[in-house]
N, C-alpha and C positions, 0 to 999 in steps of 0.2 A: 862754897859751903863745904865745912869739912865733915868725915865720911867716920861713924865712929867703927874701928875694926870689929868688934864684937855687935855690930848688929847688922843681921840676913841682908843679903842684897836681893831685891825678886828680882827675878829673872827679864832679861828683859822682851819687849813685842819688838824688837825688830833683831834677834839674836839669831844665828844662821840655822837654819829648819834643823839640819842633824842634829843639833845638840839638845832639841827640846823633845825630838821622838827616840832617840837614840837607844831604849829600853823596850818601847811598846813593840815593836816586831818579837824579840824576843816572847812578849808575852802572849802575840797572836802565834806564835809557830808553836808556843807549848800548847793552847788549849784547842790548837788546830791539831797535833799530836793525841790528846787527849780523846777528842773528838774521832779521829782517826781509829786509834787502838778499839776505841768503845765497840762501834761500829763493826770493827772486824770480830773483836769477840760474839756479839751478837752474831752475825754468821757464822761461826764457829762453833758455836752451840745451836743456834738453830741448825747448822747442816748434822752437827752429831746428832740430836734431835731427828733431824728425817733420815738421816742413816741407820739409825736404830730403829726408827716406824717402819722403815722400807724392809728392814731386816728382816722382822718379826712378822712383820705380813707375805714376805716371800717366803719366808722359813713353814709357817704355817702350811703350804700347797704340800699336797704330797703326788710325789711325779709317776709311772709307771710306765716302760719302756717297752711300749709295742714290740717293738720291732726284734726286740731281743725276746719277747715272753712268747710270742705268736709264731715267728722264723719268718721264712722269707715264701711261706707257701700264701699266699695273698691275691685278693683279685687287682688289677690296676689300677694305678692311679686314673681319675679321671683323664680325659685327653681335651679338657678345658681350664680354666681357674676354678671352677665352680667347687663346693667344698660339700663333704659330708661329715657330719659331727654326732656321733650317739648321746645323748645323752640318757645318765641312770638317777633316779632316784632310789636311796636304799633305806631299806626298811630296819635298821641295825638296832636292836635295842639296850648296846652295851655304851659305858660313857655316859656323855649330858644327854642321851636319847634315854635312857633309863625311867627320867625324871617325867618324861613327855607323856608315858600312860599308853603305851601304841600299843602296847599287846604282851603277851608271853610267851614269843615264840624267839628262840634261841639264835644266838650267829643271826647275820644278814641275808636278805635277796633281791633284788632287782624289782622293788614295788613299783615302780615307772619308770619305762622304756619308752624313746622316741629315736628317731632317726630323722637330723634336722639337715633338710638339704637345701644348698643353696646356690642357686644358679650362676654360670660365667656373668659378670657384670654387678652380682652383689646386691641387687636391689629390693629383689624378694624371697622370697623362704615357703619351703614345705617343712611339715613338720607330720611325720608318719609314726603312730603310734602302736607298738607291738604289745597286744592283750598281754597279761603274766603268765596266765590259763592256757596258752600256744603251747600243744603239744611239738617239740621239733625233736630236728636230731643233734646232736651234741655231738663236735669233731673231738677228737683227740687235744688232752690240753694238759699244759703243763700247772702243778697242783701248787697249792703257796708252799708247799715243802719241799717243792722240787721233785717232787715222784711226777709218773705220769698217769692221768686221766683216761682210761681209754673212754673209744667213742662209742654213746651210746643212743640209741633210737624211743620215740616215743615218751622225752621227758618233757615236762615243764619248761617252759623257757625261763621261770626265775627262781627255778632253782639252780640253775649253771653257777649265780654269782655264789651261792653257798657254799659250794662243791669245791669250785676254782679259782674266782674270784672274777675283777674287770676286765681281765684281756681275754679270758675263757667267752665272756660275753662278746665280747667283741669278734671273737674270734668264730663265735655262732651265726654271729649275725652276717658277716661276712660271708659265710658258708653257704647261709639261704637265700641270702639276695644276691651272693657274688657281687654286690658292692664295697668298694675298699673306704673305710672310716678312716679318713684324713686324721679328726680327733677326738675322743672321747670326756666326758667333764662328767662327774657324779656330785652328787649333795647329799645328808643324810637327812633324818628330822633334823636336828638340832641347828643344825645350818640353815636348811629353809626357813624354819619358824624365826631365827635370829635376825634374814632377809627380809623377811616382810616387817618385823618391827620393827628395823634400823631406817626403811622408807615411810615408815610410819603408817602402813596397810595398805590394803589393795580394795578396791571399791568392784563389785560383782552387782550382776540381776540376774534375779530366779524369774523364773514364767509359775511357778508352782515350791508350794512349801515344801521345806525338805526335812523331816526330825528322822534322824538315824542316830539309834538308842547307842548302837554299837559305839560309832563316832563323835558321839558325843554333841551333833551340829543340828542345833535346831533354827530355821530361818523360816520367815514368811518368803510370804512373794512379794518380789519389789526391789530395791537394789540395796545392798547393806557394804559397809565398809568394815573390812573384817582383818582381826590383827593376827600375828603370827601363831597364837593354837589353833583361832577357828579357821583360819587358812592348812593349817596342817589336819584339820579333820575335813574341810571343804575338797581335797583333792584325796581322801580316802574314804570317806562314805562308798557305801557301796549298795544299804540294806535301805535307804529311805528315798530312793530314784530307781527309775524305771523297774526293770524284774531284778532287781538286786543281785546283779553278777557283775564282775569287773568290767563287762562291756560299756555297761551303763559311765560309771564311774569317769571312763575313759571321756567322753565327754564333758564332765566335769573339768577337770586336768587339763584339757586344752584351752578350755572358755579361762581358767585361771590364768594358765602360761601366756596367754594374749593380754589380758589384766595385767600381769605382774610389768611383764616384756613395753607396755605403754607408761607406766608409772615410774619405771624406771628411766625412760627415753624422756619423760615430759621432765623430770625433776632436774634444777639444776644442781648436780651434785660436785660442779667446778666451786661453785659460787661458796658452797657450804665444805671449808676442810672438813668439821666437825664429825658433819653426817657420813661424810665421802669416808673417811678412815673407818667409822661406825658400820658402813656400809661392808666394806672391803673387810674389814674383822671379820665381821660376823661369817664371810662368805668364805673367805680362803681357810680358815679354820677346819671348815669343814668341808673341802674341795679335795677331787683327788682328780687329777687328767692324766693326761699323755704327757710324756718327759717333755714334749713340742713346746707344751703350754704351761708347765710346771714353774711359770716365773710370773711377776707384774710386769717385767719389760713385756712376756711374750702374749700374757693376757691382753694389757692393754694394747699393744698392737693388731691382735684378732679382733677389737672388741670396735677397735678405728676403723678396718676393711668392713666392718657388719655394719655402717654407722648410715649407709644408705638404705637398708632395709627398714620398713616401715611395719611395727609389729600389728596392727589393725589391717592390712594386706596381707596377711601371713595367710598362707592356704593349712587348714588341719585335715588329716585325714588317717583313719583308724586300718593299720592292716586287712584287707578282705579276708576274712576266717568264716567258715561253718561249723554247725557243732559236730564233734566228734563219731562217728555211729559205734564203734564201741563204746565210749565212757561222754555220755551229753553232758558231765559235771565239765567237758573242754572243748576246747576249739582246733582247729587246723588250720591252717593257708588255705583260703579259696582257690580253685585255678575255671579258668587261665588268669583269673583279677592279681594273683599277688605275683605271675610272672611277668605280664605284663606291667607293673606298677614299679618293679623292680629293675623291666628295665629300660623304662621313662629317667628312673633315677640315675640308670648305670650311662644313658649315652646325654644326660642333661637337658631331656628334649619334654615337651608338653604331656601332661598324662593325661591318658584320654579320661573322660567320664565314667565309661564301664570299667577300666580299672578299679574306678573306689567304691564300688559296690558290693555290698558286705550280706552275703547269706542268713548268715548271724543274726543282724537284726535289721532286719526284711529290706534295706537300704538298696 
């Protein structure tokens, strides 16, 4: 049968294998290429992406360098692992704290102090809370202008951060308890109220109603879940609980910080980027620490040692102060309760009972 030249030959089923794939690798190496480059760009961008999230949120912390602001006149480090950490709440009303309605009182001060300590082993926490109204004495401190501060007797203890700022504080606190603060962390409003609405609020119970006109918080009794203004007026009330002095209050503010401290522990905030970035904005924004802690590396590392502490075990306990017998409008250090208490914390050992008993209010 003859074969006409000008018509296609098909190929045929028994023709040797290479000559009938002899293109298609080609075509798997390019779209396997394809596939390849895609993929790496997508890395490339998502890590430029968290490189610049990471940025922005480290960039945010702002650091202060003890050890340089304070010198080297210090009490010792503990002679354990165990760790002590001040923590300040400030009462700043300059900024997005402006917006928040907290008063009209100029520059900042130290509206809550605590002294959070935590034992060799990391499992549990004291959290010692110093009134505002503490008459102390103020060391010698260096000024945010670089003059010097001399030392003065019978002020305020929140007026120091006014005066001199975080390490001044630090540097008081130090003084009285001869306890050396490993690290300090502050938050201002702005920052707080941003905390509790990025977790999506904090759930509290009153035993009794609280309307304080000043703070703006009116609750029943019962448990309420409260977002980040009535939580920033829930830890500042002071006129619609107990005799309306900051003593009262001081309970308030612990019963929250164990609130907050479990809601944040219960939530998974691996699970959610979203909220976790939401979370961390809103915080480091308005964070200021220790040069130690001045990073997300160094945070989240603190944050992994603290990760066996149980914040529903947490012990609270309010400075032992009496009122002042010159000026009753203040308070002082109880003794022997605030030497003794101080120095439970200094050798990391059990506080007795009678340490936390507070003249103040009849405790």
């Amino acid at each position: 049968m003859s074969h006409d030249p000008n018509t296609p030959v098909p190929p045929s089923r028994h023709a040797a294998p290479g000559k009938r794939s002899r293109k298609a690798p080609k075509k798997k190496r390019r779209t396997g290429r394809i596939v390849l480059f895609s993929l790496l760009g997508l890395v490339l961008v998502l890590g430029g992406t968290a490189y610049w999230l990471y940025s922005r949120l480290d960039g945010n912390i702002t650091g202060v360098d003890l050890d340089k602001a304070i010198g080297k006149d210090r009490p010792e480090k503990l002679p354990t692992s165990g760790q002590n950490i001040l923590v300040l709440g400030s009462d700043s009303r300059s900024g997005a704290n402006a917006a928040l309605k907290t008063g009209n009182v100029s520059g900042a001060r130290s509206d809550t102090a605590l002294v959070m300590h935590i034992p060799e082993g990391r499992k549990r926490a004291t959290a010692i809370s110093i009134p505002r109204d503490t008459l102390v004495t103020r060391p010698e401190c260096t000024k945010k202008d670089g003059g010097t501060l001399p030392s003065a007797k019978r002020v305020m203890f929140n007026s120091v951060y006014s005066v001199a700022g975080p390490a001044c504080v630090v540097k008081t606190v130090e003084a009285m308890s001869g306890v050396r603060m490993d690290h300090f962390m502050e938050i201002d409003f702005a920052g707080f109220k941003g905390l509790v609405d990025a977790i999506g609020g904090v759930t509290v119970k009153v035993d009794q109603p609280i309307h304080d006109k000043s703070s703006g918080l009116d609750l029943t009794a019962g448990t309420h879940e409260l977002d980040g203004d009535q939580s920033l007026a829930f830890v500042r009330t002071r006129h619609g609980i107990g005799d309306g002095s900051d003593l009262g209050r001081i309970g308030l503010q612990q019963q929250f910080m164990i609130a907050l401290l479990s809601e944040i522990k219960k939530q998974d905030l691996l699970g959610s980027p979203t909220k976790t970035y939401k979370v961390a904005d809103s915080l480091t924004e308005s964070l200021t620490t220790d040069s130690g802690l001045a990073s997300l590396t160094s945070l989240g590392k603190f944050a992994r040692s603290m990760n066996g502490v149980d914040p529903a075990s947490m012990e609270t306990i309010m400075l032992p102060v009496a009122y002042d017998k010159v000026d009753p409008n203040r308070v002082v250090a109880a003794e022997p309760q605030a030497s003794t208490l101080w120095k439970a914390i200094r050798t990391d050992s059990t506080i007795p009972e009678s340490a936390k008993k507070s003249p103040a209010t009849g405790g």
